[in-house]
PyMOL CGO cylinders between C-alpha atoms (Angstrom):
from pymol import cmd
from pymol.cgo import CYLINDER

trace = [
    CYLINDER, -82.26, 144.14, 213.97, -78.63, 144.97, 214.93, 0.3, 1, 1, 1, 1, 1, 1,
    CYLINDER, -78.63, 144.97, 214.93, -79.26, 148.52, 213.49, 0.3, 1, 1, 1, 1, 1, 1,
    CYLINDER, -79.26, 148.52, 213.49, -82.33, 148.87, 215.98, 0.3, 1, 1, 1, 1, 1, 1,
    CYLINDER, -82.33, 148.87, 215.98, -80.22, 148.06, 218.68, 0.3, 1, 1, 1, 1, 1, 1,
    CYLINDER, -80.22, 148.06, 218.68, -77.28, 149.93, 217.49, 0.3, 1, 1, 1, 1, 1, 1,
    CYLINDER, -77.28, 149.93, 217.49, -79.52, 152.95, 217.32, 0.3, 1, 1, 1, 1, 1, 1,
    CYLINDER, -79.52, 152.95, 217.32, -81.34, 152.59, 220.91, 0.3, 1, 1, 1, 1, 1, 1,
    CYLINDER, -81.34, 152.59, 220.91, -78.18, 152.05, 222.61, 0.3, 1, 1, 1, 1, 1, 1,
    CYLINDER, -78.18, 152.05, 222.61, -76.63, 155.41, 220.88, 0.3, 1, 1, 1, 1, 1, 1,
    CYLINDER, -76.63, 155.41, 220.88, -79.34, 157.08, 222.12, 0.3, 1, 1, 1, 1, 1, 1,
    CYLINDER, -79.34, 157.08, 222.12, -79.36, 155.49, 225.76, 0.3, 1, 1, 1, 1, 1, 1,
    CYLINDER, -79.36, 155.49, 225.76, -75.57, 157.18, 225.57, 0.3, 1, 1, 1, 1, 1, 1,
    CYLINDER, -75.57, 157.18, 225.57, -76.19, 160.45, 224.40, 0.3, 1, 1, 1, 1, 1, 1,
    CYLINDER, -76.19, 160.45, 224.40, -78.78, 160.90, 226.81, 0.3, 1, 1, 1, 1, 1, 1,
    CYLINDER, -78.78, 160.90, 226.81, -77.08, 159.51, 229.64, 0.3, 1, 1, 1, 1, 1, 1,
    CYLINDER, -77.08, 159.51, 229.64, -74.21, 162.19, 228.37, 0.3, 1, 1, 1, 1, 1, 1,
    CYLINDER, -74.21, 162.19, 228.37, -76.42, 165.41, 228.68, 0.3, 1, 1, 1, 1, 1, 1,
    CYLINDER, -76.42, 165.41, 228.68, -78.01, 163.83, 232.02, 0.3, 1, 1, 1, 1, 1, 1,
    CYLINDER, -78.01, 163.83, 232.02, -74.57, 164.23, 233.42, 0.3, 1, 1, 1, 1, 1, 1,
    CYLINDER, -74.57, 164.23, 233.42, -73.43, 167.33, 231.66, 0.3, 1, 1, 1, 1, 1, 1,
    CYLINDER, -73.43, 167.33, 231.66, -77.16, 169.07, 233.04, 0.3, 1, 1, 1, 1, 1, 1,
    CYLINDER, -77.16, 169.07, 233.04, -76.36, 168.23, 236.22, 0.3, 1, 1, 1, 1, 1, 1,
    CYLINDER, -76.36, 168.23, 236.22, -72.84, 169.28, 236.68, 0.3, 1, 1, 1, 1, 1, 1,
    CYLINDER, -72.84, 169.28, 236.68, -74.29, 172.45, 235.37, 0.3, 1, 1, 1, 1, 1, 1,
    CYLINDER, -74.29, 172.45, 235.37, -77.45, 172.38, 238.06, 0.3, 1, 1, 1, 1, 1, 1,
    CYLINDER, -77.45, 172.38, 238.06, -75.28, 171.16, 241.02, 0.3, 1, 1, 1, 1, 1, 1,
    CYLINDER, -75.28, 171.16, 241.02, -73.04, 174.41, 240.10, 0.3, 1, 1, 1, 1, 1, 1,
    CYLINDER, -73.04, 174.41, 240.10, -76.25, 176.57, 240.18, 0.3, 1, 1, 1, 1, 1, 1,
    CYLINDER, -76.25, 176.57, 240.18, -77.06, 175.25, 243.29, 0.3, 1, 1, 1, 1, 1, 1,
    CYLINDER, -77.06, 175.25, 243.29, -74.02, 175.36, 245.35, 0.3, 1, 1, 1, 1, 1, 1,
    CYLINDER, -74.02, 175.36, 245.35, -73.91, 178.80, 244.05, 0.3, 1, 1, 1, 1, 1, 1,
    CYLINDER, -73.91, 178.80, 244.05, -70.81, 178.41, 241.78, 0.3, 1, 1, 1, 1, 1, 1,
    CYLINDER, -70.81, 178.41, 241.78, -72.10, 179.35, 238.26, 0.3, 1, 1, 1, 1, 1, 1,
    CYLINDER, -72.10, 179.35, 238.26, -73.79, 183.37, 238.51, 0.3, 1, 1, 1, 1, 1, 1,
    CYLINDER, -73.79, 183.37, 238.51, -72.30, 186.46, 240.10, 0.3, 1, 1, 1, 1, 1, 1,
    CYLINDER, -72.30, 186.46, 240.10, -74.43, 186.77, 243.11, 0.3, 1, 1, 1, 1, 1, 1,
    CYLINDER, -74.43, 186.77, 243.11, -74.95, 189.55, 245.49, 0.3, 1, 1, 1, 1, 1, 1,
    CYLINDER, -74.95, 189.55, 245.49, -71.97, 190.33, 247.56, 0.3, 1, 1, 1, 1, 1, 1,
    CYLINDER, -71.97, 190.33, 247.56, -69.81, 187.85, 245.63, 0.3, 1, 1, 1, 1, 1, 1,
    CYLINDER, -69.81, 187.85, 245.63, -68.91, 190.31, 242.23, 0.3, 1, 1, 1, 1, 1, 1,
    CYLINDER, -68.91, 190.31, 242.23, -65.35, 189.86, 241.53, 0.3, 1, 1, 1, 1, 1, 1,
    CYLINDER, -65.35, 189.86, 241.53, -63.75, 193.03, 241.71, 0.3, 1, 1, 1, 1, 1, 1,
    CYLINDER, -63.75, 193.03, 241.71, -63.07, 193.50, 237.87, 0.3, 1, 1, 1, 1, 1, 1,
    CYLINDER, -63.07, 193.50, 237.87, -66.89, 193.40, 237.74, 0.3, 1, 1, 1, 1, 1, 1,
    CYLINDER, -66.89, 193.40, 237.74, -67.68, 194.65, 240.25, 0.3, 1, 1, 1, 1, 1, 1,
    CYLINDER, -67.68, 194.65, 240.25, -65.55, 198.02, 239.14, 0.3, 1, 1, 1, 1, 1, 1,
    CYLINDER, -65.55, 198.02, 239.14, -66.57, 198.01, 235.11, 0.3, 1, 1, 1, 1, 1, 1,
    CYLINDER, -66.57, 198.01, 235.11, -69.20, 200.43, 234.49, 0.3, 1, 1, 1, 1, 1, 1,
    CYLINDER, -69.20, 200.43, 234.49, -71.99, 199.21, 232.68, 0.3, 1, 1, 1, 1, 1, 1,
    CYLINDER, -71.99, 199.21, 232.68, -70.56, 200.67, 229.03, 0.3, 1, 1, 1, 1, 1, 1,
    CYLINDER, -70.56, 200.67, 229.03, -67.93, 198.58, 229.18, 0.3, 1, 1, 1, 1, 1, 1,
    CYLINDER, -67.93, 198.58, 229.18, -69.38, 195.87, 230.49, 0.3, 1, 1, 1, 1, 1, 1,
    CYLINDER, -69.38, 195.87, 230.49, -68.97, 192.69, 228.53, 0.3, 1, 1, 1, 1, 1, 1,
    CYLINDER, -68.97, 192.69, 228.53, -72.53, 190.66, 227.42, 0.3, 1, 1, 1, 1, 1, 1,
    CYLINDER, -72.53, 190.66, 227.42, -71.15, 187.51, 229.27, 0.3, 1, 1, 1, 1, 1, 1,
    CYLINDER, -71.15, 187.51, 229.27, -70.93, 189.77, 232.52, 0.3, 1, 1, 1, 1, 1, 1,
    CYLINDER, -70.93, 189.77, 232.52, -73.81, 191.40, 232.24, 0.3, 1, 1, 1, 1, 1, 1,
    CYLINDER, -73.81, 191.40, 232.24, -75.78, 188.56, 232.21, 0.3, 1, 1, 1, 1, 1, 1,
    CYLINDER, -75.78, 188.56, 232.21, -74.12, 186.69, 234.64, 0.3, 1, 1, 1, 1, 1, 1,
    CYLINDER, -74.12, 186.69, 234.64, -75.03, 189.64, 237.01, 0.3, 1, 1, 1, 1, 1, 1,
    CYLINDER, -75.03, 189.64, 237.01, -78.39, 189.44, 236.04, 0.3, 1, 1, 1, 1, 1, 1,
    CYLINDER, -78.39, 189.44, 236.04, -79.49, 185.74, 236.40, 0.3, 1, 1, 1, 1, 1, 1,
    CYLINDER, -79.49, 185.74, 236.40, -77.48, 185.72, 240.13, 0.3, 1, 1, 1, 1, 1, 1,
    CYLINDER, -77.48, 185.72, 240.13, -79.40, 188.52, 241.40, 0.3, 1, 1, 1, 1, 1, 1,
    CYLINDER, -79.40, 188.52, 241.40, -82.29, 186.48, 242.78, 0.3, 1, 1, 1, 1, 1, 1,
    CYLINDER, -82.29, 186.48, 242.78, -81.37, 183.59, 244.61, 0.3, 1, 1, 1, 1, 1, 1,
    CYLINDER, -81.37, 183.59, 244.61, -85.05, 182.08, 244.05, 0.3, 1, 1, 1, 1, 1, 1,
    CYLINDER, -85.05, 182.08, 244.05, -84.47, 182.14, 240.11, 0.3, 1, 1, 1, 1, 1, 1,
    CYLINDER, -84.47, 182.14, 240.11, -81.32, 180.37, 240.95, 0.3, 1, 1, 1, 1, 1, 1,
    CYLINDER, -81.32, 180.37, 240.95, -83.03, 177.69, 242.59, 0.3, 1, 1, 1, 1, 1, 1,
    CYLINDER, -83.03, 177.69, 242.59, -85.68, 177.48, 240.29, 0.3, 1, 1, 1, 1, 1, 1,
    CYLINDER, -85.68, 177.48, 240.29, -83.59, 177.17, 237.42, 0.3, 1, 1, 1, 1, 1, 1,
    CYLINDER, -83.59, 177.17, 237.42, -81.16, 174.56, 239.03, 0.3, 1, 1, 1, 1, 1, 1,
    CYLINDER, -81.16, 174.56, 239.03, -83.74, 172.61, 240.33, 0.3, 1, 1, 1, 1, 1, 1,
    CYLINDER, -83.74, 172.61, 240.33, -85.86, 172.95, 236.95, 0.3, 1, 1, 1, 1, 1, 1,
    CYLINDER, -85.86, 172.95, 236.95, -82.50, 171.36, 235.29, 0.3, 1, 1, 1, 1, 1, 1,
    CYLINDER, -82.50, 171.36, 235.29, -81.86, 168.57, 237.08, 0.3, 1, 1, 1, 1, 1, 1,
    CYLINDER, -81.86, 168.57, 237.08, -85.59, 167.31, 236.84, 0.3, 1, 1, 1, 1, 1, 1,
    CYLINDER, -85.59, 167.31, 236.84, -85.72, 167.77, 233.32, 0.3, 1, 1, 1, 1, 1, 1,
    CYLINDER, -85.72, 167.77, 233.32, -81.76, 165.54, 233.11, 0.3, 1, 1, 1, 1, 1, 1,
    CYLINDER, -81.76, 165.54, 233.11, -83.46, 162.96, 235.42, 0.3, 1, 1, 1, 1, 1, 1,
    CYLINDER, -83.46, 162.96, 235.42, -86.65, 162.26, 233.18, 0.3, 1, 1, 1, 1, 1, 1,
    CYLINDER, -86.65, 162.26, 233.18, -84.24, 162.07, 230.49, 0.3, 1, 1, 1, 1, 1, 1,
    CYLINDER, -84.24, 162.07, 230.49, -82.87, 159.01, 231.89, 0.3, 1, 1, 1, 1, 1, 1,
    CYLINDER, -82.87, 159.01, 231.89, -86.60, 156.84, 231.58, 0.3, 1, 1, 1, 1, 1, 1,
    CYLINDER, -86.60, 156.84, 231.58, -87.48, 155.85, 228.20, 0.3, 1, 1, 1, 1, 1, 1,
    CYLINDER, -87.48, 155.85, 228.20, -91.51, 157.14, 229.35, 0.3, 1, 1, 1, 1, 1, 1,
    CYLINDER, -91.51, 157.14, 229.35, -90.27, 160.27, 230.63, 0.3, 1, 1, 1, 1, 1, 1,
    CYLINDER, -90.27, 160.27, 230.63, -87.59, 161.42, 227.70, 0.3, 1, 1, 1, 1, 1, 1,
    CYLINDER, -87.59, 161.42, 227.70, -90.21, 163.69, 225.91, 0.3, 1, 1, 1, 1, 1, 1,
    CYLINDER, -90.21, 163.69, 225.91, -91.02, 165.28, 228.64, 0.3, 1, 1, 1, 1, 1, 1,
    CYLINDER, -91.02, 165.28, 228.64, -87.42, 165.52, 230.30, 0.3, 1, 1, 1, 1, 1, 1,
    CYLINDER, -87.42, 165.52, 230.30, -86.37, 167.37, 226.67, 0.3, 1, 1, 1, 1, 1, 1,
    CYLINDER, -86.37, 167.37, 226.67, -89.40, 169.58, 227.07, 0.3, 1, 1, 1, 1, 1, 1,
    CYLINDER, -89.40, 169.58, 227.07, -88.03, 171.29, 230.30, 0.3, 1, 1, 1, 1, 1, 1,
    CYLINDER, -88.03, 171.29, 230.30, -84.72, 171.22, 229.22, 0.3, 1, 1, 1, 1, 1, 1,
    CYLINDER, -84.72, 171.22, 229.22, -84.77, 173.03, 225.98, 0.3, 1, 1, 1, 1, 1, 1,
    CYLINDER, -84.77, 173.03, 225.98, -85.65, 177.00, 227.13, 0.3, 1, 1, 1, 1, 1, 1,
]
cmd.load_cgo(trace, "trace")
């Protein structure tokens, strides 16, 4: 019995952890914080030609170029952190979240 409870309420953490941690990482998608967008490239970017461009960089360049991924991504996130919070909803919240 106490190991039932010990075990739902660890779980009722963790996921209450990765609800927050999603969204910090949606809100940041959002307000336009996390990808190098257009016209927002910092200059060491910005100036690397693609050869030496680093893997981080290059994608970062890539998944800011089109505002509506962006969006859809972000907004895909927090969704998917929200349903985590509902015991009925979990499956599906871990569903979106794990591409």
């Amino acid at each position: 019995m106490v190991t039932s409870n010990l075990k739902e309420t660890l779980e009722l953490v963790f996921r209450q952890c990765v609800f927050i941690i999603i969204n910090i990482y949606a809100i940041s998608k959002l307000l336009g914080g996390q990808f190098y967008m257009k016209g927002k490239l910092p200059a060491e970017v910005a100036n690397t030609t693609l050869g030496d461009a680093s893997g981080f960089s290059l994608a970062w360049t890539f998944m800011g170029h089109s505002y509506f991924y962006i969006l859809f991504i972000g907004i895909t996130q927090l969704i998917g952190a929200w349903f985590l919070l509902w015991n009925k909803t979990k499956l599906i919240g871990v569903v979106i979240l794990i591409p």
